[in-house]
C-alpha positions in Angstrom: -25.6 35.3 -71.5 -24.2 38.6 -69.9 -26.4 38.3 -67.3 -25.6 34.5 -66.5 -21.8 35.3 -66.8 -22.3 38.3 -64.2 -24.4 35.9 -62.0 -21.6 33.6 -62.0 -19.0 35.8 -61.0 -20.6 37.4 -58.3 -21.6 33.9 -57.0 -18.2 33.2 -57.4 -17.0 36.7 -55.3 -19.6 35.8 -52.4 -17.8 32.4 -52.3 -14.6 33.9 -51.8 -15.5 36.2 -49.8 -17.5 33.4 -47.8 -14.4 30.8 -47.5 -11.6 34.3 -46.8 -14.5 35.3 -43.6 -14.6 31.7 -42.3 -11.0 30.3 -43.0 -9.2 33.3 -42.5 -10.6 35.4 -40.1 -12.1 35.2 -36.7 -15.4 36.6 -37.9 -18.4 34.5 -37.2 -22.2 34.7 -36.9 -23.6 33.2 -33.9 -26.7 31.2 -35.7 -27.1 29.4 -32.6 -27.5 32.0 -29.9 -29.9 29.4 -27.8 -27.6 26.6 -27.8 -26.1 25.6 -24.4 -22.3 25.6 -24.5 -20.4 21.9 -23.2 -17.6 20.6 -21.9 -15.9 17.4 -21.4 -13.1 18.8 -18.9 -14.0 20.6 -15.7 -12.5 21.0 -12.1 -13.2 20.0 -8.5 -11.1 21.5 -5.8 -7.9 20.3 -6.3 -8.7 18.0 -9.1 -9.5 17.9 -13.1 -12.0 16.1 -14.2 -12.5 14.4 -17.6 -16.1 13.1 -19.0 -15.1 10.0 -20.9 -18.3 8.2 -22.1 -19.3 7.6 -17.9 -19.7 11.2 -16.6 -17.0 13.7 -15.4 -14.0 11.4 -13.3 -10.5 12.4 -11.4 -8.3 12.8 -14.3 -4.4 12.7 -13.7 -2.7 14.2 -16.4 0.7 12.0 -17.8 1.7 14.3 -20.6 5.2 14.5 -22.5 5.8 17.8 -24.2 6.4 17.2 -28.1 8.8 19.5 -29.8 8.1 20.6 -33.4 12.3 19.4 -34.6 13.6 16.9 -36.4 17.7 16.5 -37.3 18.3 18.3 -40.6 15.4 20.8 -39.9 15.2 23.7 -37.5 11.6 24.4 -35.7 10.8 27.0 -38.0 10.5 24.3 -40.6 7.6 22.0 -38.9 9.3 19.3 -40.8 7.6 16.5 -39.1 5.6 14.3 -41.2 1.8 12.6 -40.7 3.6 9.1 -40.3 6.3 10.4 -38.1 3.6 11.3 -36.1 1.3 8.6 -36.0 4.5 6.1 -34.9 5.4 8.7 -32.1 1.9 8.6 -30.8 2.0 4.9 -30.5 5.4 5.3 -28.8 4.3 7.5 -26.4 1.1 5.8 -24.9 2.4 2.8 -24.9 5.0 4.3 -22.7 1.6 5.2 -20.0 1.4 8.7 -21.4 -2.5 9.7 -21.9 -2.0 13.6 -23.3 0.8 15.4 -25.3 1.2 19.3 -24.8 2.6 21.0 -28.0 3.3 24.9 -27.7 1.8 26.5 -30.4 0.0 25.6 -34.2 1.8 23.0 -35.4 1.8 21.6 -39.1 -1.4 20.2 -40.7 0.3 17.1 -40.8 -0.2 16.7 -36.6 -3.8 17.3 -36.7 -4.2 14.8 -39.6 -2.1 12.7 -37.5 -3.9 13.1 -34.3 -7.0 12.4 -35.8 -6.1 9.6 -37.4 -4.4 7.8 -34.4 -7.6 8.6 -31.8 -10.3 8.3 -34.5 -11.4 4.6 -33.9 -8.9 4.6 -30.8 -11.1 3.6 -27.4 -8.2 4.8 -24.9 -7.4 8.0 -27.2 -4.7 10.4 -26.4 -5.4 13.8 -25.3 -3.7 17.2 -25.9 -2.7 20.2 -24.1 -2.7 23.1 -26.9 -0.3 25.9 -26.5 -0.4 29.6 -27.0 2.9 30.7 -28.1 4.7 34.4 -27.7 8.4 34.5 -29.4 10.9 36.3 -27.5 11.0 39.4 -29.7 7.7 40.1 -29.5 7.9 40.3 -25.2 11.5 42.1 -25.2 10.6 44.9 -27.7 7.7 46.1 -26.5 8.0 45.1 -22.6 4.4 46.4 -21.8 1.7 43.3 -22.5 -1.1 46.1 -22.9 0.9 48.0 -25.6 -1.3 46.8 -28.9 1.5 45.7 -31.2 2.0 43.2 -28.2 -2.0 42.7 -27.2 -3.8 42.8 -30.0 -2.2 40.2 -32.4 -2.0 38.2 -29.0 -5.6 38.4 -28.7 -6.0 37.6 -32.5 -3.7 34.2 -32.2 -5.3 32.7 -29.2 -8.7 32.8 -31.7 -6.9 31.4 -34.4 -5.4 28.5 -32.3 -9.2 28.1 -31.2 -10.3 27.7 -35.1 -6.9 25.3 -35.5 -8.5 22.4 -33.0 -11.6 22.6 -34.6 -9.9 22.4 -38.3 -11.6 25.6 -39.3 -8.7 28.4 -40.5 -6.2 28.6 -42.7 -3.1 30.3 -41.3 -0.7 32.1 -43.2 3.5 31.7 -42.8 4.7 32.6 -39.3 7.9 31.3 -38.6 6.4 30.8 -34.8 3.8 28.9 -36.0 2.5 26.0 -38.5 1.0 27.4 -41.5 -1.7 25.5 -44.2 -5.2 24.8 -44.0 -6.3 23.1 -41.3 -9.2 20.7 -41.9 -8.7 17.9 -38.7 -11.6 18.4 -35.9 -9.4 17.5 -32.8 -10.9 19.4 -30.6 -13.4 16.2 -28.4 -9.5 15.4 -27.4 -8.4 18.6 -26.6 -8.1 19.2 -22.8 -7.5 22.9 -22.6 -5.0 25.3 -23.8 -2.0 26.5 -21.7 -1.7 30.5 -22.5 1.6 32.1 -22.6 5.1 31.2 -22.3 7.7 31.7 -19.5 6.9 35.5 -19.0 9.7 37.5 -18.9 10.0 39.0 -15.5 10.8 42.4 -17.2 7.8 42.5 -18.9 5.9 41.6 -16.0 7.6 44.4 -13.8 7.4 46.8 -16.4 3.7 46.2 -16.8 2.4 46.3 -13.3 4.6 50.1 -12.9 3.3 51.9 -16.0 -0.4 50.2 -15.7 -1.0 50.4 -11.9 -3.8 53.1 -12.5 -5.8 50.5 -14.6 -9.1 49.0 -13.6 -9.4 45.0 -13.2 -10.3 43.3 -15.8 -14.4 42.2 -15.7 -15.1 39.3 -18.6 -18.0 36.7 -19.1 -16.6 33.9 -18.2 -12.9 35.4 -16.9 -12.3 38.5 -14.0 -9.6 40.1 -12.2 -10.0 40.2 -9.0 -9.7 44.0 -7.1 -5.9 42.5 -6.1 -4.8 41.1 -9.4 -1.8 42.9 -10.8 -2.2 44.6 -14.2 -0.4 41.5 -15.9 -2.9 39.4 -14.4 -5.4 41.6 -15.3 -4.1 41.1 -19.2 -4.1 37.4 -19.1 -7.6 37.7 -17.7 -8.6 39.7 -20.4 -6.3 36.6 -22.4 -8.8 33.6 -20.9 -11.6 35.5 -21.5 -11.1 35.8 -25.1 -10.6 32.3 -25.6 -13.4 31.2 -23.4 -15.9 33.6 -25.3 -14.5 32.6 -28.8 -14.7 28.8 -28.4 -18.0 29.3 -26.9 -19.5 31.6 -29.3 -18.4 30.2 -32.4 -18.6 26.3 -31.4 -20.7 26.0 -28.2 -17.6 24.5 -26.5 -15.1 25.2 -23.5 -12.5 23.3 -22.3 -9.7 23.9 -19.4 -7.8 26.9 -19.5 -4.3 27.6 -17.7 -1.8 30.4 -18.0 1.8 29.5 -18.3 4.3 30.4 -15.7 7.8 29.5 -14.3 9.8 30.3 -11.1 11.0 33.8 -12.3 7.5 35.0 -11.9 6.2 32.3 -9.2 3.4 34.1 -6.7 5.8 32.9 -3.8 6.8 35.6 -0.8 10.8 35.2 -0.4 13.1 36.2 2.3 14.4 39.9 2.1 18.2 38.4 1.3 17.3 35.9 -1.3 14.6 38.2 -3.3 17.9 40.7 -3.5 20.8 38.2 -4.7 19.1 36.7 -7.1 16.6 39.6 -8.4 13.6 38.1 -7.7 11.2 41.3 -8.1 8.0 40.1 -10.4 5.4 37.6 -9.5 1.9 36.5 -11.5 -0.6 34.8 -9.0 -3.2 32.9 -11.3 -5.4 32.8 -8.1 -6.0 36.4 -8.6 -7.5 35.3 -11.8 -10.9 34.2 -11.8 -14.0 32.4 -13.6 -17.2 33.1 -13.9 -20.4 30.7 -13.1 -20.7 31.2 -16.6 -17.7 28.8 -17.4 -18.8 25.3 -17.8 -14.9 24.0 -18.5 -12.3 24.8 -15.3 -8.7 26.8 -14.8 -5.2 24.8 -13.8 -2.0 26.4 -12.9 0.5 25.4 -15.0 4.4 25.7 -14.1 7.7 24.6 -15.6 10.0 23.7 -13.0 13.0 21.8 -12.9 15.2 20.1 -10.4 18.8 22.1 -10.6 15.9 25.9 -11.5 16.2 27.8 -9.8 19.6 27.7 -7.7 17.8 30.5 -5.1 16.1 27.2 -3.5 18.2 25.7 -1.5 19.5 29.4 -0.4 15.9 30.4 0.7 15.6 29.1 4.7 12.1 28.3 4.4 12.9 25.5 1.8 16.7 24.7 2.5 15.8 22.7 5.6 12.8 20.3 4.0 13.4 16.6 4.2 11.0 14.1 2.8 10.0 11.0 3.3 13.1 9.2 3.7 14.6 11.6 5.3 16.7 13.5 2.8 16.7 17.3 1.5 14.5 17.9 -1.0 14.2 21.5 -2.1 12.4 20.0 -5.1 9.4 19.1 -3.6 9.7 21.3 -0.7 9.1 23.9 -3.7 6.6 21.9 -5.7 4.5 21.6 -2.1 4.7 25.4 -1.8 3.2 26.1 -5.0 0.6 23.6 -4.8 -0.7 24.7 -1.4 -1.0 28.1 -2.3 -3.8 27.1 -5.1 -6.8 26.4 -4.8 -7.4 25.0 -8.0 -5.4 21.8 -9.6 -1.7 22.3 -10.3 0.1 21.0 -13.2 4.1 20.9 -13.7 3.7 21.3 -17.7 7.5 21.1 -18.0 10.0 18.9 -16.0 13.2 16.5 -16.6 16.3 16.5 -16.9 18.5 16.2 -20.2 21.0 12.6 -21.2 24.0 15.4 -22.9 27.6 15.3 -22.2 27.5 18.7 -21.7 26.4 20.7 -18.7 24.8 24.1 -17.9 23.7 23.6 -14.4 24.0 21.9 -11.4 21.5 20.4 -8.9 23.3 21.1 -5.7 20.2 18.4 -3.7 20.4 14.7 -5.6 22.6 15.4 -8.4 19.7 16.2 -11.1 21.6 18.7 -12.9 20.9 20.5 -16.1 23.3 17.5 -18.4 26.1 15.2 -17.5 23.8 12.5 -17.1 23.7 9.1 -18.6 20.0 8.2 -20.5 19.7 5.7 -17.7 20.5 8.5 -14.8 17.5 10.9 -16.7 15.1 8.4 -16.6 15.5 7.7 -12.7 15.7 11.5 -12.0 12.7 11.8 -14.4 10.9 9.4 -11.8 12.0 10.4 -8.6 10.6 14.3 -9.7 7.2 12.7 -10.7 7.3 11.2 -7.5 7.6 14.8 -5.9 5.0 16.1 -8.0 2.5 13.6 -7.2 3.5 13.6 -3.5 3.6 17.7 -3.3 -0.4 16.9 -4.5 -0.2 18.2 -7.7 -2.5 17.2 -10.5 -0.4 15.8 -13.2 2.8 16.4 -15.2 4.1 16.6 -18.6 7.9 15.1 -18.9 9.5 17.4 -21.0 10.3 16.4 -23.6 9.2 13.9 -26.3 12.5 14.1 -28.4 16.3 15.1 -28.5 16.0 18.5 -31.3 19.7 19.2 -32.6 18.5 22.7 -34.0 18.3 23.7 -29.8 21.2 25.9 -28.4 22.2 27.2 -24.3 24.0 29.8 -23.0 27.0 28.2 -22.3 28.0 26.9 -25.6 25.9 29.2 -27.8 29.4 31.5 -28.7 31.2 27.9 -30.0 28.9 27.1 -32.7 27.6 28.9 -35.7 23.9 29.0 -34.8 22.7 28.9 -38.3 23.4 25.5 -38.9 22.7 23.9 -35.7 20.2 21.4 -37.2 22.6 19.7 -39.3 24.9 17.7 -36.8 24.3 16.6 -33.0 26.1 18.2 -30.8 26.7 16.3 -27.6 28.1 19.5 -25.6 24.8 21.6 -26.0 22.3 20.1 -23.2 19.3 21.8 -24.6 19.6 19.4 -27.1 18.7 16.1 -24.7 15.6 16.3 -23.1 14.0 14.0 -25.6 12.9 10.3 -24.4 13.6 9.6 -28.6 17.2 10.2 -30.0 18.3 10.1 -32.9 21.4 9.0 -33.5 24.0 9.5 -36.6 23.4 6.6 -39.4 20.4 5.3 -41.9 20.1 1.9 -39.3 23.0 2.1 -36.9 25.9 4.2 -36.7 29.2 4.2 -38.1 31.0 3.2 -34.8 30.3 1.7 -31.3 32.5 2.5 -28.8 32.0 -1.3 -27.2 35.3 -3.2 -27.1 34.3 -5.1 -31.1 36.1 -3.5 -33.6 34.5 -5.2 -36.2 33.6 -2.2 -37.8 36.8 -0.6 -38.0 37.6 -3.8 -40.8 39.5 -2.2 -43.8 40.2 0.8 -41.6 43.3 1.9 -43.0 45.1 3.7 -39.9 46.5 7.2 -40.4 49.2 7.0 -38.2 51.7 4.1 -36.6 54.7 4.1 -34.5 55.9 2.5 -31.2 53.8 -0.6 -31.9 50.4 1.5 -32.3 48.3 2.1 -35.1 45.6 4.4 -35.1 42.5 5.1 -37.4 39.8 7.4 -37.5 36.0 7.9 -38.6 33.5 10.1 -38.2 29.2 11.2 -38.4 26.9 13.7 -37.4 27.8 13.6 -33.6 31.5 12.3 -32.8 34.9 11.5 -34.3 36.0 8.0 -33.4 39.8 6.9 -32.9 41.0 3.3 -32.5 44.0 2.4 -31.4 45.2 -0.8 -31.3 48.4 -1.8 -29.3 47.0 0.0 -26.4 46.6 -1.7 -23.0 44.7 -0.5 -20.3 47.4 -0.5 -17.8 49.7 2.0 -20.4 48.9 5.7 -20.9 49.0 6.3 -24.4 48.8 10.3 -26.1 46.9 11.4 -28.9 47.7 14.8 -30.5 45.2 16.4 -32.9 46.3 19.2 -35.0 43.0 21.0 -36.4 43.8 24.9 -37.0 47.2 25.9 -38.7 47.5 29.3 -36.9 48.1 28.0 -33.7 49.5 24.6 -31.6 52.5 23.4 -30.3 55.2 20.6 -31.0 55.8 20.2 -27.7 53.8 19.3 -24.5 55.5 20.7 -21.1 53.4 18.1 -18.9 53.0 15.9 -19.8 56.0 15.9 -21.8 55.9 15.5 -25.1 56.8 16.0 -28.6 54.9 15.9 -32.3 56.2 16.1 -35.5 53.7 19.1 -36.1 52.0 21.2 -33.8 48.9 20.1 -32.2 46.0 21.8 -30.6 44.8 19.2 -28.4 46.1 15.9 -26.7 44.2 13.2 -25.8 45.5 11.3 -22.9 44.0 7.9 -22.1 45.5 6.4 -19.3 43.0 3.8 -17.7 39.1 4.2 -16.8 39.6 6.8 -14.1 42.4 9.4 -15.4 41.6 10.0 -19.3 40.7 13.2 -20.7 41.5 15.8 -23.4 43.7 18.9 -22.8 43.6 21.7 -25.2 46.7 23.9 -25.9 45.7 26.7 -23.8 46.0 29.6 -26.8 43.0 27.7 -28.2 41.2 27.3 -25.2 37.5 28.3 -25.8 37.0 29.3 -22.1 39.7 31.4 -21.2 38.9 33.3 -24.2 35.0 33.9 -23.7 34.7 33.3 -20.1 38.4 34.4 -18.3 37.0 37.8 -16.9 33.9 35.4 -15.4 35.5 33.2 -13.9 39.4 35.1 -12.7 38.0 38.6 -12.7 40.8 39.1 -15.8 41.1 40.6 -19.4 41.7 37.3 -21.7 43.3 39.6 -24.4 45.4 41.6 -22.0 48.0 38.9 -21.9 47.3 36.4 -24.6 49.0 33.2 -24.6 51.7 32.7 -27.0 50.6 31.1 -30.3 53.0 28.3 -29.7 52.8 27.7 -25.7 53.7 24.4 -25.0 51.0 24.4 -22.1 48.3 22.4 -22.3 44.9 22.7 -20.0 41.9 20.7 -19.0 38.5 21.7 -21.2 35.8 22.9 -18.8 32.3 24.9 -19.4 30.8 27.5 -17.5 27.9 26.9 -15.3 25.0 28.6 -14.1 24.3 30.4 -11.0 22.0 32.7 -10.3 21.9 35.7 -10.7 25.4 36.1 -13.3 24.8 39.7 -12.0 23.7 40.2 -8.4 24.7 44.0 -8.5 25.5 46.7 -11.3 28.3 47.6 -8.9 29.6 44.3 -8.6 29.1 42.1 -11.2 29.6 38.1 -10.7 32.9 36.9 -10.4 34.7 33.2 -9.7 31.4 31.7 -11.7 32.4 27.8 -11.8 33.2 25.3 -14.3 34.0 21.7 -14.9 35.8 19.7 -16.5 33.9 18.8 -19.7 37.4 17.0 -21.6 37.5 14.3 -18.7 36.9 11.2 -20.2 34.3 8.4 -19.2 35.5 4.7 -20.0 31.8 2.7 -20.8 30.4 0.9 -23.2 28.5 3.0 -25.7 26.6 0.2 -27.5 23.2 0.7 -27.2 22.4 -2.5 -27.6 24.3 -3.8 -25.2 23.5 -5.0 -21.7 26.0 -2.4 -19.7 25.2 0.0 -22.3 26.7 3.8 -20.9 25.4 6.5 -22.8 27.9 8.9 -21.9 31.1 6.6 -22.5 33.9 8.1 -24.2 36.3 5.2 -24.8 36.2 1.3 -23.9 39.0 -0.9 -24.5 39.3 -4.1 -26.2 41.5 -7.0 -26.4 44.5 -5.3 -27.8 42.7 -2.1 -28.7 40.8 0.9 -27.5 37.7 3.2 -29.0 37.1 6.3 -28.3 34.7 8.9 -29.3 34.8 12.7 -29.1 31.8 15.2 -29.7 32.9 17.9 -32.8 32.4 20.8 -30.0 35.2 19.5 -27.5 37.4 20.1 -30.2 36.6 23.7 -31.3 34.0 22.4 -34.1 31.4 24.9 -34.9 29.8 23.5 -37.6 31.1 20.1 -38.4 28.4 19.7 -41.0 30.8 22.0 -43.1 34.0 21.3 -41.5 34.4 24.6 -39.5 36.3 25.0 -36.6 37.5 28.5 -34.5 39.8 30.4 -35.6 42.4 32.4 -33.9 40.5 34.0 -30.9 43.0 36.4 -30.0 43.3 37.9 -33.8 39.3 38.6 -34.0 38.7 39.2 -30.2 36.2 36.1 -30.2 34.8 33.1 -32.0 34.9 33.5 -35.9 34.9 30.1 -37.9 37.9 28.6 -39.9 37.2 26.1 -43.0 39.0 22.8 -42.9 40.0 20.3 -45.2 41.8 17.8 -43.2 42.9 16.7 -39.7 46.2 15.5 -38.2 46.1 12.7 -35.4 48.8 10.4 -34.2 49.6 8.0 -31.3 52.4 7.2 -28.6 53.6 6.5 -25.2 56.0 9.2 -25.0 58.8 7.6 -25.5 59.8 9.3 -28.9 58.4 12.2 -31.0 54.8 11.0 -32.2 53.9 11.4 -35.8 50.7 12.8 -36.7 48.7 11.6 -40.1 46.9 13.3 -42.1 42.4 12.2 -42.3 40.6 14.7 -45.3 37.5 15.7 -43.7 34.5 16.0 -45.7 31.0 17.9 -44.3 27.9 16.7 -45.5 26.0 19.7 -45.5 22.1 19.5 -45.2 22.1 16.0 -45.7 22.0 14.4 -42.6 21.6 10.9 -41.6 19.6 9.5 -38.8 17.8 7.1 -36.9 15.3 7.0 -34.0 15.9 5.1 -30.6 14.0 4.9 -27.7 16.2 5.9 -24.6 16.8 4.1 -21.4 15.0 7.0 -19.7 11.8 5.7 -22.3 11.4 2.5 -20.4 12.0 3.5 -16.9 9.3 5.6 -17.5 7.1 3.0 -18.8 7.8 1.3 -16.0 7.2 4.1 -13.4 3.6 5.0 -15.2 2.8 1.2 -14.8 3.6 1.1 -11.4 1.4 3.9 -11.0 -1.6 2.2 -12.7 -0.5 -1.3 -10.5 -0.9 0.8 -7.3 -4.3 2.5 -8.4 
C-alpha cells in the first residue's frame, strides 16, 4: 500500500511537472525533427499571399484594429466577454473587413470567441497578432539589448506564439490577458506584428552605445552588414519567433516589425530633420529572411493624416498633387514609404477620431486629430484608404474597432482625474473616438436627444424661470442637457452655471449681465452661427495650464481676481511639432481653438440629418442643448468632481460637488439661477452599442472595392 501510495504521488509530481513544462514554459522537445515546417501566408514582391483551400493568391489585407476596452472597464481589465465578441466579429465582416489586428494576448474569452465565429465559417476572419512593449519598460531602460528589456521580450514573443495555438497558461500582467488558453487559432492567424511605436530615444540610444556590435546572423532572420544595432535586435526578435513556431509546431506565418513616422527609414532635408528632431530611423529592409523561411516579412506603419505636422514643411512632399490635382502630403508620404520597400507594405494604423475635442490639426484636407462629425470620419477614413491603395500599399487596418472611454491625450490629460477615466465618456478627449462602435450613455437609448422633440423632457420640472423662460436640466455618462423653452431662434438668450463656490462672478462685463449668485460659466446661444460657452476667466483651464505656451507668460504671476467679471471663450491646445524645437528656445505662441463654440444640429441618431457633433437644436418654442462634463471643469463626473481653485494649489486638484446652479434670460434683468443636486454613479455605468455613420461609409467603400475587382 506504501508503495502504491508513493507510486501515485510521484505519478502525480511528473504530471505536474508535465502540465507546469508545457503550459507554462516555453520548453519543448522537438519529437518531430523530420517534419517539414508550412505555411499558409507568404510573399511575392510587393504582394502577400494567402493559401485558402486553392493555393497561395494576392491577399489584400482590410483589417480594423480591436481595442481590448469597454465603458466601466479600463484595458487592464480585458473585460470583454465571449459574446461581446462573437457579435463584433459579425459586425465587422459584414462591414468588408476580412482580418482584425489586436496588440497583444488578449482574454481567453477572444480566442474562444474567434474560434467559435470561424469554426464552421467558409469566408473566416483572419488576425494580425501583436507583440506588445508598455511604455515603462522602453523609457526605463532606453537600451533594447539591456536584458531586463531583451530577455523577457524575447520570452513574451514565445509565449504569444503558444497563445494562438491554445497551448500556455499566462499568469497576471496588467499588459496582457491572463488564464489558460485552450482555442487553436492559429490556421487564421496571418502573422504577428512585433513591437510598438518605438521610441525614438530608445532607438538613438541603442545604435550610440551598441555601434561596436556584430549583425545579427539567425536561421530564418539576419542583419544585414548595414542594419543598425536596433535592427539588428528586432532581427534577433523575428528570429526568435520564426524558430519557436517552427520548432515547436512545424508552422510559420508572416512576420512584420512595427514602426511609425518618428522612426521612419526616410532621408529628410537638413532644416526639417532639425525643427522637428527627427534623429532616429529603423529600416526593416535592413532586416532580412532566410531561404529557410517558408512564411514572408511586411512593413508595418501607423500613420495618420494630420502625423506628423513635419510633412507638409519637408519640400520634397509639400508640393505633391494627386490625382485630381490637389496637395496630398498624405499620400505623397505613403508613396515614399512604399517605394522604398521591396517587400509589401501595410498601414496597420490609420483614421481619424468622431470627438468634440481636438489635438491636432491636418493643415492638407481638414483630417485632423477630432472636431469631426462620425459622418466626416468615415469619408476621411475612405479617402486615406484610397491613398494607401493608390501609394501601392498592400492593405490597411482602420484603426479602430471601438470608441474606449478609459483612453486619455495630451491635451486634456491635466483636466481629468485619470483613475477614473473608464466610468463616463468624455467628449473633449479625442483618443477616445477612433471606434467605428460607440457607445453611448443609457441601457437602450439615452436620456436626451438634442433633436427639436422634447418629448422626453415630460415631467421635467424646470429649475429656473423668469422673463417668460423656463429652464430644466438632466444629465448621463457623457453630457448635461438644458431645455429652455420660450427661446426663439432669432433672440440671444444667457445661461449662467455656477459649479465651484470659491470662485465666479455676479456680473458679466460683455456681455452685460447680472446673476443672483456668481457663475463660472455663461452659455450664450444666439442663433446657429454665434453660440458658445464662455468661462469666467479665473477658472479658465487654459490660461492656467497652458498661458506660458501659448503668451510666453507666468499664469500665477498675475492671477485673475476671484470675482473678475470677465468672461473668455474655452479653447484647447493643439499640437505642433516639435513643443520644443531648441533647449535654448523652447516653443512659444502654440495655438488653440475654440472648443466652447457651439454647433446648432440635430443630435438624434436616428434621425435622417443626424449631426454627431451638435450642441443645441431648437424646437418650436424651445431649445436643447448638450454640454460634455469636461467643457465645464468636470474631472470625474462619475463622482461629481470638478477643479478647484487653480491659483490656490498652482494646478488642477479636484473639488466634490453636490449640486449645480443654472438659470436663463435675455438680459434684460438679473437672472436667477436654480439649484439641480447632482448625483455620480460611480462604477456603474450605463451603455449601449451603435454603429457609427463612419461604419457604413465604410461598408460601402470596401464594397465598392470588391464591385470594381
Amino acid at each position: 500500500m506504501r508503495k502504491f501510495l508513493i507510486l501515485c504521488a510521484a505519478a502525480v509530481l511528473v504530471l505536474l511537472a508535465g502540465n507546469y513544462l508545457i503550459y507554462h514554459t516555453s520548453y519543448y522537445i522537438d519529437w518531430r525533427p523530420d517534419e517539414a515546417i508550412s505555411s499558409f501566408t507568404g510573399t511575392s514582391g510587393r504582394e502577400i499571399l494567402v493559401d485558402r483551400g486553392d493555393g497561395p493568391a494576392p491577399f489584400e489585407i482590410r483589417g480594423v484594429d480591436l481595442g481590448v476596452g469597454k465603458p466601466g472597464h479600463f484595458a487592464t481589465e480585458f473585460a470583454i466577454t465571449r459574446e461581446e465578441y462573437l457579435r463584433w466579429f459579425g459586425q465587422i465582416q459584414e462591414m468588408g473587413a476580412n482580418t482584425v489586428r489586436i496588440y497583444t494576448i488578449n482574454s481567453p474569452a477572444f480566442y474562444e470567441a474567434f474560434l467559435e465565429y470561424n469554426q464552421d465559417n467558409p469566408d473566416p476572419l483572419y488576425l494580425i497578432q501583436g507583440l506588445w512593449v508598455n511604455d515603462y519598460s522602453q523609457n526605463s531602460h532606453i537600451d533594447a539589448y539591456d536584458p531586463d528589456f531583451l530577455d523577457p521580450l524575447l520570452e513574451d514573443a514565445k509565449r504569444v506564439v503558444d497563445v494562438i495555438h491554445g497551448r500556455r497558461n499566462v499568469s497576471y500582467d496588467p499588459n496582457r490577458g491572463n488564464g489558460r488558453y485552450r482555442y487553436d487559432v492559429s490556421k487564421w492567424v496571418l502573422g504577428y506584428i512585433l513591437g510598438v511605436e518605438w521610441e525614438d530615444l530608445t532607438v538613438a540610444f541603442t545604435d550610440h552605445m551598441r555601434e561596436e556590435s556584430a549583425p545579427y546572423r539567425g536561421t530564418y532572420f539576419y542583419a544585414t552588414d548595414e542594419a543598425t544595432p536596433f535592427e539588428s535586435m528586432l532581427a534577433r526578435l523575428g528570429d526568435t519567433v520564426a524558430a519557436y513556431e517552427a520548432g515547436r509546431y512545424k508552422q510559420q506565418r508572416l512576420i512584420a516589425f512595427a514602426n511609425w513616422p518618428t522612426t521612419d527609414p526616410m532621408t529628410y532635408d537638413e532644416e526639417t530633420s532639425r525643427l522637428f528632431l527627427k534623429f532616429a530611423e529603423v529600416d526593416v529592409e535592413q532586416v532580412k529572411t532566410t531561404e529557410a523561411f517558408c512564411s514572408g516579412q511586411f512593413a508595418s506603419y501607423h500613420v495618420y493624416p494630420y502625423y506628423p505636422d513635419y510633412l507638409r514643411h519637408s519640400p520634397d512632399l509639400a508640393g505633391y498633387l494627386d490625382e485630381k490635382g490637389q496637395s496630398n502630403t498624405y499620400r505623397a508620404y505613403l508613396k515614399t514609404l512604399a517605394d522604398h520597400h521591396a517587400m509589401p507594405v501595410v498601414i496597420s494604423e490609420f483614421g481619424v477620431p468622431s470627438s468634440r475635442g481636438m489635438a491636432q490639426v491636418d493643415y492638407g484636407r481638414g483630417y485632423n486629430q477630432g472636431d469631426l462629425s462620425e459622418r466626416a470620419q468615415g469619408e476621411a477614413i475612405a479617402a486615406c484608404y484610397e491613398d494607401i491603395m493608390a501609394a501601392g500599399c498592400a492593405g490597411s487596418v482602420i484603426f479602430t474597432w471601438q470608441d474606449e472611454w478609459f483612453k486619455r491625450t495630451w491635451n486634456t490629460m491635466h483636466a481629468v482625474d485619470l483613475t477614473q477615466t473608464a466610468y463616463w465618456s468624455d467628449y473633449q478627449t479625442n483618443e477616445q473616438y477612433f471606434g467605428l462602435l460607440s457607445f453611448d450613455p443609457g441601457r437602450e437609448r439615452s436620456v436626451c436627444y438634442v433633436d427639436g422633440d422634447d418629448e422626453e423632457w415630460a415631467g421635467s420640472a424646470p429649475v429656473s424661470e423668469g422673463e417668460g423662460l423656463s429652464l430644466s436640466v438632466k444629465y448621463d455618462e457623457k453630457y448635461l442637457y438644458f431645455l429652455v423653452r420660450g427661446a426663439r431662434e432669432d433672440r440671444a438668450v444667457y445661461l449662467p452655471i455656477d459649479t465651484t463656490q470659491k470662485t465666479g462672478s455676479a456680473v458679466c462685463a460683455s456681455p452685460a449681465l447680472s446673476f443672483d449668485r456668481p457663475a463660472d460659466f455663461l452659455v450664450v446661444l444666439d442663433g446657429s452661427g454665434n453660440s458658445r460657452v464662455l468661462v469666467q476667466e479665473r477658472y479658465d483651464c487654459l490660461r492656467a495650464m497652458y498661458l506660458h505656451q501659448v503668451k510666453g507668460l507666468d499664469p500665477y504671476e498675475f492671477p485673475p481676481a476671484a470675482d473678475t467679471p470677465d468672461f473668455v471663450p474655452i479653447r484647447l491646445i493643439l499640437q505642433v511639432s516639435p513643443l520644443f524645437p531648441s533647449v535654448e528656445q523652447p516653443k512659444m505662441n502654440m495655438p488653440t481653438y475654440e472648443t466652447g463654440k457651439l454647433v446648432h444640429g440635430n443630435g438624434n441618431p436616428n434621425s435622417e440629418n443626424f449631426l454627431s457633433l451638435a450642441d443645441f437644436c431648437y424646437g418650436e418654442g424651445f431649445v436643447e442643448l448638450r454640454l460634455p462634463w469636461q467643457l465645464l471643469n468636470f474631472s470625474n463626473p462619475s463622482d461629481m468632481e470638478i477643479h478647484d481653485d487653480y491659483y490656490a494649489h498652482y494646478g488642477v486638484e479636484n473639488l466634490r460637488l453636490h449640486s449645480l446652479w443654472a438659470g436663463v434670460g435675455t438680459g434684460e434683468g438679473t437672472i436667477e439661477l436654480g439649484e439641480t443636486p447632482l448625483r455620480g454613479w460611480g462604477n456603474k455605468v450605463t451603455y449601449h452599442e451603435r454603429l457609427k455613420d463612419s461604419y457604413y461609409i465604410v461598408q460601402e467603400m470596401w464594397a465598392a472595392g470588391e464591385a470594381a475587382s
